[in-house]
C-alpha positions as CSV (number, residue, x, y, z in Angstrom):
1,X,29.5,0.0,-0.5
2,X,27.9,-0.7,-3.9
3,X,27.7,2.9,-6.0
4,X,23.9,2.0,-6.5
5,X,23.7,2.2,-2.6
6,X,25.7,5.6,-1.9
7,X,23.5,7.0,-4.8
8,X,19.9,5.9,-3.1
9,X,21.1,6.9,0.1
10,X,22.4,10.7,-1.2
11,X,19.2,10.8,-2.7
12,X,17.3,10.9,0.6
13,X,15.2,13.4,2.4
14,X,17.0,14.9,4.7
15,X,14.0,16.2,7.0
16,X,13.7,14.3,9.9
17,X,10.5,15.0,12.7
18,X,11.7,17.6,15.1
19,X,8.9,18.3,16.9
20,X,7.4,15.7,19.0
21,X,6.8,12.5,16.9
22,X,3.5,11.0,19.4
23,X,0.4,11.2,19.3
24,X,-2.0,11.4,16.4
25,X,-0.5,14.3,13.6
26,X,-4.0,15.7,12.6
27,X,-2.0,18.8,10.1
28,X,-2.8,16.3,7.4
29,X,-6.0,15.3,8.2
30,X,-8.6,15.1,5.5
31,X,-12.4,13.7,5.8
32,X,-14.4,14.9,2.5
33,X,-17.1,13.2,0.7
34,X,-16.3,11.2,-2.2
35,X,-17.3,12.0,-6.1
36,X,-19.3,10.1,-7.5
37,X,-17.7,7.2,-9.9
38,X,-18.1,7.2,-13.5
39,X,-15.5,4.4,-14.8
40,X,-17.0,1.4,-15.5
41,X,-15.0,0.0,-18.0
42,X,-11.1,0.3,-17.2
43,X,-8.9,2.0,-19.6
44,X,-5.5,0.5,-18.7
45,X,-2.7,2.4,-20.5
46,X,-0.8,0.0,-23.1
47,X,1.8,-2.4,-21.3
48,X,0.0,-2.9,-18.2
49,X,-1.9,-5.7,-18.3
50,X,-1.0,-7.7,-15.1
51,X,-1.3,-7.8,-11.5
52,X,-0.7,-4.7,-9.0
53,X,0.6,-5.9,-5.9
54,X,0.9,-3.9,-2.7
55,X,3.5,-4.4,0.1
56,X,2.4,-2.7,3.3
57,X,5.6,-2.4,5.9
58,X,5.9,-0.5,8.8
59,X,7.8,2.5,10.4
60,X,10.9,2.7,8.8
61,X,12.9,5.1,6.7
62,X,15.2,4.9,3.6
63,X,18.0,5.8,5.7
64,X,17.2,3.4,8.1
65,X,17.3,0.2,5.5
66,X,19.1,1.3,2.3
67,X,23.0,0.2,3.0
68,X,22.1,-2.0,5.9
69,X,23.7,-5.2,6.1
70,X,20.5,-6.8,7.5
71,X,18.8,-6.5,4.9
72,X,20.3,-7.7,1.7
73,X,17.5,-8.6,0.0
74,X,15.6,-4.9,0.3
75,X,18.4,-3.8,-1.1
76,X,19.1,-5.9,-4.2
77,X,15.1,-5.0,-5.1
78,X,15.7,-1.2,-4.7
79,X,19.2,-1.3,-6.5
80,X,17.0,-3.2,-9.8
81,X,14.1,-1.6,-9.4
82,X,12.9,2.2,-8.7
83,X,13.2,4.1,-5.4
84,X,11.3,7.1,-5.1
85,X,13.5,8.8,-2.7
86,X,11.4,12.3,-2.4
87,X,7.9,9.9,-1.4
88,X,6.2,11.3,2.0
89,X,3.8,10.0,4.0
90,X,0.1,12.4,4.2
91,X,1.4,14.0,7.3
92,X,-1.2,11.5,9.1
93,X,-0.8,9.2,11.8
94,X,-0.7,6.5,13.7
95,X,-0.4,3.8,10.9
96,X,-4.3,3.1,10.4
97,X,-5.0,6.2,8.7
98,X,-2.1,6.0,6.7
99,X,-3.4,2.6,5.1
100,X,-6.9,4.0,4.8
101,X,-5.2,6.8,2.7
102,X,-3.2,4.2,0.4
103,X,-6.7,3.2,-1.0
104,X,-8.7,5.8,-0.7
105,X,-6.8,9.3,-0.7
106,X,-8.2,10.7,2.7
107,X,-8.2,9.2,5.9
108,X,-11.6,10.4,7.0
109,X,-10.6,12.1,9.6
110,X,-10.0,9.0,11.1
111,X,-5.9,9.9,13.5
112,X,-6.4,6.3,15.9
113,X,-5.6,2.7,15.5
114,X,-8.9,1.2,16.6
115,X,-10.8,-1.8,15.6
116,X,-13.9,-1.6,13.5
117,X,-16.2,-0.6,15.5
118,X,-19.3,1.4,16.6
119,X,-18.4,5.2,15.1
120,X,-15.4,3.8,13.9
121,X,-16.5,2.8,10.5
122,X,-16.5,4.7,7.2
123,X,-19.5,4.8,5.1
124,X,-17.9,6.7,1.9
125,X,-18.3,4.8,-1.2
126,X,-15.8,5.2,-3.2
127,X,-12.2,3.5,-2.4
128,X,-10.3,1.2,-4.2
129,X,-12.2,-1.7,-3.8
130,X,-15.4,-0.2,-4.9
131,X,-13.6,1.7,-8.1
132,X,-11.9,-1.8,-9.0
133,X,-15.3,-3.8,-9.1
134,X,-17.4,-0.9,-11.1
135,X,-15.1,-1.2,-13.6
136,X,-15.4,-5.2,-13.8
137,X,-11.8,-5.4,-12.2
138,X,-10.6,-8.2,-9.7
139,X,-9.0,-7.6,-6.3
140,X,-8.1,-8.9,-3.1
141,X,-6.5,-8.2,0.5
142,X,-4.0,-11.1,1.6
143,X,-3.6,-10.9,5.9
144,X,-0.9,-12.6,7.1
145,X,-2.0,-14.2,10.5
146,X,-5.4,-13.0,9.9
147,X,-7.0,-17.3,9.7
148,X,-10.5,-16.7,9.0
149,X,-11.4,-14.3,6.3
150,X,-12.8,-10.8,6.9
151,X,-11.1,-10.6,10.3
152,X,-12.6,-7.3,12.1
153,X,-11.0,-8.0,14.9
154,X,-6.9,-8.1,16.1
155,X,-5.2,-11.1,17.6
156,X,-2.4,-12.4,17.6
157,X,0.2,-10.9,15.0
158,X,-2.8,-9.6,13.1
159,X,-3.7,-6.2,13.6
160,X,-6.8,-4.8,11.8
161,X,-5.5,-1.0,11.3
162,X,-2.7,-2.6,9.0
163,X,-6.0,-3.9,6.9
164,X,-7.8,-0.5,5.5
165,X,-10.5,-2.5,3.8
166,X,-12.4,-3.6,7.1
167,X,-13.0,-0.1,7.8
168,X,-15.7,0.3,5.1
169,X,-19.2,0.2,5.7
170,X,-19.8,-2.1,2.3
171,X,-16.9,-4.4,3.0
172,X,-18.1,-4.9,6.6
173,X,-21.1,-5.1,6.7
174,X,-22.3,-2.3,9.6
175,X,-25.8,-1.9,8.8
176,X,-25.6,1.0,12.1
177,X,-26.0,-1.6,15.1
178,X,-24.0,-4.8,14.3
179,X,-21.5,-6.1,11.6
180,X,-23.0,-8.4,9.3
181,X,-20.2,-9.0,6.6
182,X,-21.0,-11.1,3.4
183,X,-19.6,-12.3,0.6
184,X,-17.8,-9.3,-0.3
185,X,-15.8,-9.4,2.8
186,X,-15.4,-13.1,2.7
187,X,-14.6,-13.6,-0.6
188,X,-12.1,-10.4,-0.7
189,X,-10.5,-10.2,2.1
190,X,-8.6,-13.5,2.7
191,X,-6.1,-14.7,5.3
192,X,-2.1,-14.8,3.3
193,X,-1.9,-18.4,2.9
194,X,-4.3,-18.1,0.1
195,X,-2.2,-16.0,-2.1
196,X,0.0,-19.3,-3.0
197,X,-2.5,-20.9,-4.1
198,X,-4.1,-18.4,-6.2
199,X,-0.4,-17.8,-7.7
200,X,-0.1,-21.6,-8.4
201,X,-3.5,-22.0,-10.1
202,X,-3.2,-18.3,-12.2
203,X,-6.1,-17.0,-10.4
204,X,-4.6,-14.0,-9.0
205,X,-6.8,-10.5,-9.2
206,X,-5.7,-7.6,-10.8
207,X,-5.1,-5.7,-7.3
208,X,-3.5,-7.3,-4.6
209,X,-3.0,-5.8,-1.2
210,X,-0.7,-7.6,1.0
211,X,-0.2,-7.0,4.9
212,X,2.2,-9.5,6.5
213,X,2.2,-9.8,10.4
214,X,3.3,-7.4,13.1
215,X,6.5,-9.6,13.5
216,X,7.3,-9.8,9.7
217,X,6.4,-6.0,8.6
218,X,9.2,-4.8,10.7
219,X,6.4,-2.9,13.6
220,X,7.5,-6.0,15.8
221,X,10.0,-7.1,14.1
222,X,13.5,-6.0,13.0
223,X,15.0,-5.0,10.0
224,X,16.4,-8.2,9.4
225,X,13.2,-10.1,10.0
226,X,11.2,-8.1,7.3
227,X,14.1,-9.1,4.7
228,X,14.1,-12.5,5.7
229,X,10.4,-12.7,5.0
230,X,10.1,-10.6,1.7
231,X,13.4,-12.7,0.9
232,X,11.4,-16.0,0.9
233,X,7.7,-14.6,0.0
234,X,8.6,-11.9,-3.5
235,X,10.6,-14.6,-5.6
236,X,7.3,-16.0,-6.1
237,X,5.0,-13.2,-7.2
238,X,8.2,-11.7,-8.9
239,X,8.2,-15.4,-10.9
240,X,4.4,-15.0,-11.8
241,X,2.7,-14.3,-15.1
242,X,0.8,-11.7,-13.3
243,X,4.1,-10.2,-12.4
244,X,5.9,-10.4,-15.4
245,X,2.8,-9.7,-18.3
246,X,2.4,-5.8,-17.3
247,X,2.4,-6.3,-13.9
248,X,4.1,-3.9,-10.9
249,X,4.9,-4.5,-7.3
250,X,5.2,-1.6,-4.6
251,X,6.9,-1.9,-1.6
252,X,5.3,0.8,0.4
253,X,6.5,1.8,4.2
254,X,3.5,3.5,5.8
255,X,5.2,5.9,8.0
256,X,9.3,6.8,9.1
257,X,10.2,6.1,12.4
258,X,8.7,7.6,14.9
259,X,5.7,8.9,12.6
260,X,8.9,10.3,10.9
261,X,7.5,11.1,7.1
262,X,9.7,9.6,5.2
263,X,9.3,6.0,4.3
264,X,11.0,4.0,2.3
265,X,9.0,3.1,-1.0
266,X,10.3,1.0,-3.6
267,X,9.0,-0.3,-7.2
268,X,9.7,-3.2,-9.5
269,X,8.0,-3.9,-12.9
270,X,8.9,-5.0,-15.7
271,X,7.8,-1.3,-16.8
272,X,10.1,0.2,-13.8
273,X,13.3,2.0,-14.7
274,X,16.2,0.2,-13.7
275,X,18.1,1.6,-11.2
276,X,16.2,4.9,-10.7
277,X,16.5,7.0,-7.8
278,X,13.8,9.7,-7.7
279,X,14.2,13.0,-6.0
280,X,11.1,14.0,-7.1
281,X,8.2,14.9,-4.5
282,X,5.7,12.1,-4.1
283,X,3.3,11.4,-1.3
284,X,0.5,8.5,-0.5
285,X,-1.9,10.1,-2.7
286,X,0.7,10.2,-5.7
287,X,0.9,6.7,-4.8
288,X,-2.6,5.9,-5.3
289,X,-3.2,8.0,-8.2
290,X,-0.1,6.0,-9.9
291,X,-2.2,2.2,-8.8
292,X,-5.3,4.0,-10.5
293,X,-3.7,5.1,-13.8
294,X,-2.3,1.6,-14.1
295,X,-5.7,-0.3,-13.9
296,X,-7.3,2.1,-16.0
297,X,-9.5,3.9,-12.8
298,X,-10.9,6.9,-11.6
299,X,-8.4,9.2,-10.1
300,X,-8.8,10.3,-6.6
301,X,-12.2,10.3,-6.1
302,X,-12.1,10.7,-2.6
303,X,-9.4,13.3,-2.6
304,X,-9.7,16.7,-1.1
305,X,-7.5,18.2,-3.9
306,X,-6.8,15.3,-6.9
307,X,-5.8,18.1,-9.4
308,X,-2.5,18.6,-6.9
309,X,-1.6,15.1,-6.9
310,X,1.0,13.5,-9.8
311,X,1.8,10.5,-10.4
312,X,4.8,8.7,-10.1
313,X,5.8,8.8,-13.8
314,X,9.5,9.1,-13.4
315,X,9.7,5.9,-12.2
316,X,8.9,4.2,-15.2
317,X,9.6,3.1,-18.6
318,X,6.0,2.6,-20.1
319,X,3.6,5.6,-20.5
320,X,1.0,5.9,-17.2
């Protein structure tokens, strides 16, 4: 076993869940109101000027994948990149709060993996999407096996709780008896395919949000199949000028097994530092507090407590 291996697997968490791992976990929970937001122009910290991609995989510790054989390629980008071995999930579950919470800091109180629906949307202005366009930003949400854009509903190996965006009232449209989703939701939230094409012509946002299918982000799936897949779809975003000019790509697992919390959560950049494994605590809201520093955003203005959160400096060369 490669020394970079033994040390990322030392590094891990040892808690596992001992009590009983079904069912929603509500000790977590969070549904406050949002702050108002007040950046309009980013202020992105020197050296960041490129793209911020998002990985979103499913249930699946560190202990679980680093050191595996079946997954060789997870393991190269951990071993160059930066693993933050001490990252927890918010103590919320099933997955669909936990993506909620990756833009947005709270889950709502939302602990169920419905479908947009009627009282199943979230009116809170304030997430991601919304901070990104105040502050004349770009973003979008590539869904693998999603076909039409703004998909609402699951089919197939597409499963709308692994797409937080469609939960919110001014990306879908609920006007309080019916969807009616526009532009915003057309235009932003776009089936996978279209990522290659916006890396071939340049035209890729400053935030990017990918969720491959059920099969390929290892719910499904196996190990093996989630390598194989980021094996033949990061080379390219790792080759692009959005990549390489500033740019930083998280590969984020949204819960452990078993709505375990500790998943595996990995970071290369050209700012990253080589080879780091960080024993330092971390959680989602770190997470998101790290994306927001890097674009130049508000921090956590729908979190219950952002003065608790830190962000993930230790990972990095550049200044956040």
């Amino acid at each position: 076993m490669h020394n970079t291996t033994r040390a990322l697997i030392a590094a891990l968490p040892s808690a596992i869940c001992i009590a009983s791992c079904t069912g929603p976990a509500t000790w977590g929970s969070v549904d406050v109101p949002c702050r108002p937001l007040t950046v309009t122009q980013p202020s992105r910290p020197a050296q960041w000027n490129g793209t911020v991609f998002t990985v979103a995989m499913e249930n699946h510790s560190g202990a679980q994948i680093l050191g595996a054989g079946d997954a060789p390629y997870i393991n190269g980008l951990a071993a160059s990149g930066a693993v933050a071995a001490g990252y927890h999930d918010p103590y919320v579950h099933p997955s669909e709060p936990n993506y909620l919470w990756m833009i947005a800091g709270e889950n709502f109180g939302i602990l169920d993996d419905n479908d947009p629906g009627p009282g199943h949307t979230i009116a809170a202005v304030g997430h991601l999407a919304d901070q990104i366009e105040r502050a004349g930003l770009t973003w979008r949400a590539y869904e693998e096996s999603m076909v039409d854009p703004c998909g609402l509903a699951s089919h197939d190996a597409y499963a709308a709780k692994h797409d937080p965006f469609v939960f919110f009232d001014d990306v879908n449209g609920w006007n309080g008896a019916s969807f009616a989703p526009g532009a915003r939701c057309v235009q932003h939230v776009v089936d996978y395919s279209v990522l290659a094409a916006d890396l071939a012509a340049g035209t890729v946002p400053d935030y990017v949000f990918i969720t491959p299918n059920l099969q390929h982000d290892m719910h499904d799936g196996t190990v093996a199949d989630g390598d194989a897949w980021l094996a033949a779809e990061l080379p390219r975003v790792l080759a692009s000028d959005a990549y390489k000019h500033g740019g930083a790509l998280f590969v984020v697992w949204d819960e452990g097994p078993s709505e375990g919390d500790n998943p595996l959560f990995i970071v290369a950049s050209p700012n990253a530092r080589p080879g780091t494994v960080s024993s330092t605590e971390y959680d989602t809201s770190s997470f998101l507090l790290t994306v927001q520093k890097i674009l130049g955003l508000d921090a956590l203005p729908c979190g219950a407590q952002p003065s608790a959160a830190r962000s993930m400096d230790d990972l990095f060369l550049a200044p956040l």
